[in-house]
C-alpha positions as CSV (number, residue, x, y, z in Angstrom):
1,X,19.7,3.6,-7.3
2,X,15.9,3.6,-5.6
3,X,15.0,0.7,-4.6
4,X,11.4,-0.3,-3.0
5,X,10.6,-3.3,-0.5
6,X,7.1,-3.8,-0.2
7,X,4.2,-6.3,1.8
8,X,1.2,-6.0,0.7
9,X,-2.5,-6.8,2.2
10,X,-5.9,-5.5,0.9
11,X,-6.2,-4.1,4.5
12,X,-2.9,-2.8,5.7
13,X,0.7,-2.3,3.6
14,X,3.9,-0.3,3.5
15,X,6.5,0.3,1.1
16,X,10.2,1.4,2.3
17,X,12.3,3.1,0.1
18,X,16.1,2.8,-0.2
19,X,18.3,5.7,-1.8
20,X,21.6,3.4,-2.7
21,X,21.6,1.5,0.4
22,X,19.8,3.6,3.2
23,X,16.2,4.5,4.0
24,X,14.8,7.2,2.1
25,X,11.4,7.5,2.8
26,X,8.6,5.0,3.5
27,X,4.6,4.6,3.3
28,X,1.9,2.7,4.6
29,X,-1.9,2.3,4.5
30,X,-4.5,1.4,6.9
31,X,-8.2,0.9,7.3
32,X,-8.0,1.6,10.7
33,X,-8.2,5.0,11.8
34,X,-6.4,5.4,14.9
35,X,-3.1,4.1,13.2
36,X,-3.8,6.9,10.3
37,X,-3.7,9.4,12.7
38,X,-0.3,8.9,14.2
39,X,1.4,8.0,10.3
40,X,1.6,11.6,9.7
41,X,2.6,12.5,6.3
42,X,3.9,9.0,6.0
43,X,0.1,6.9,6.3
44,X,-2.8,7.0,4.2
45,X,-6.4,5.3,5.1
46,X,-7.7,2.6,2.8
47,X,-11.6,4.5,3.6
48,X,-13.8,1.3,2.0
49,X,-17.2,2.6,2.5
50,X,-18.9,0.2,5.2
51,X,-22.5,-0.3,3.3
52,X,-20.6,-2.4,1.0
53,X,-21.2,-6.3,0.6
54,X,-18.1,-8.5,1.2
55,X,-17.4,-9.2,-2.6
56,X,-17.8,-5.5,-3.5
57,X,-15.5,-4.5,-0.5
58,X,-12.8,-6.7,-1.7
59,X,-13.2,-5.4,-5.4
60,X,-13.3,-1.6,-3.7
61,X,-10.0,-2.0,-1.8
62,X,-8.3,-3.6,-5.2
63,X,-9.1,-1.0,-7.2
64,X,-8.1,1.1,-4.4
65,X,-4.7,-0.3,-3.8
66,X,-3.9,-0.3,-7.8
67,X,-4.5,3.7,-7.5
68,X,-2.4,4.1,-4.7
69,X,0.2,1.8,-5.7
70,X,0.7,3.3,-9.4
71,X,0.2,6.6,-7.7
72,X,3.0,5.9,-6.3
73,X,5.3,4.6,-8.7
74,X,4.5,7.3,-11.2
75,X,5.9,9.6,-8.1
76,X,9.1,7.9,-7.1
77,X,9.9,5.6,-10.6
78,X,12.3,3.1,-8.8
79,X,15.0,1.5,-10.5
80,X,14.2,-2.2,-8.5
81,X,10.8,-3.6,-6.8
82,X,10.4,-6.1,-4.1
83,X,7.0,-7.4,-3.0
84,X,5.8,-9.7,-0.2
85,X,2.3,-10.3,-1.7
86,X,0.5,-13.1,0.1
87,X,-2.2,-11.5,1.3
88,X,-2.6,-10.1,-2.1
89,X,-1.9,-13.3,-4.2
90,X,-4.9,-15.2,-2.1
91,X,-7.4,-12.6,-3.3
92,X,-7.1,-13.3,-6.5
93,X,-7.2,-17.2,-6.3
């Protein structure tokens, strides 16, 4: 059974993966670089470019999240998802 545990933000996340019980794999993303760099194969950096107004910022990094999120699923299909979404749920208020 795969199982997923996520928390989500529009500026930082990670999602852990459990194989029946025990850690499997994980990944996280970042807009800061320095924290990229030591993730390894494990990070990915949320790049929003910085010419962008606040409102099409925020629009940029949800349409980036929903690529890397379903990018993501489509990879690993888990049988359950959990997600800690608050950051997430305010944006969309």
């Amino acid at each position: 059974m795969l199982t997923w545990g996520c928390d989500l933000s529009l500026n930082h996340g990670a999602v852990v993966q459990l194989r029946n019980g025990k850690l499997d794999d994980f990944w996280f993303w970042t807009t800061k670089a320095g924290i990229f760099k030591t993730g390894g194969a494990h990070a990915t950096r949320m790049d929003i470019p910085k010419e962008l107004d606040k409102q099409a910022a925020e629009v940029a990094r949800i349409a980036w999240f929903r690529w890397w999120f379903s990018r993501r699923l489509k990879k690993s299909r888990p049988d359950f998802v959990a997600m800690e979404g608050y950051a997430l749920g305010m944006a969309y208020r």
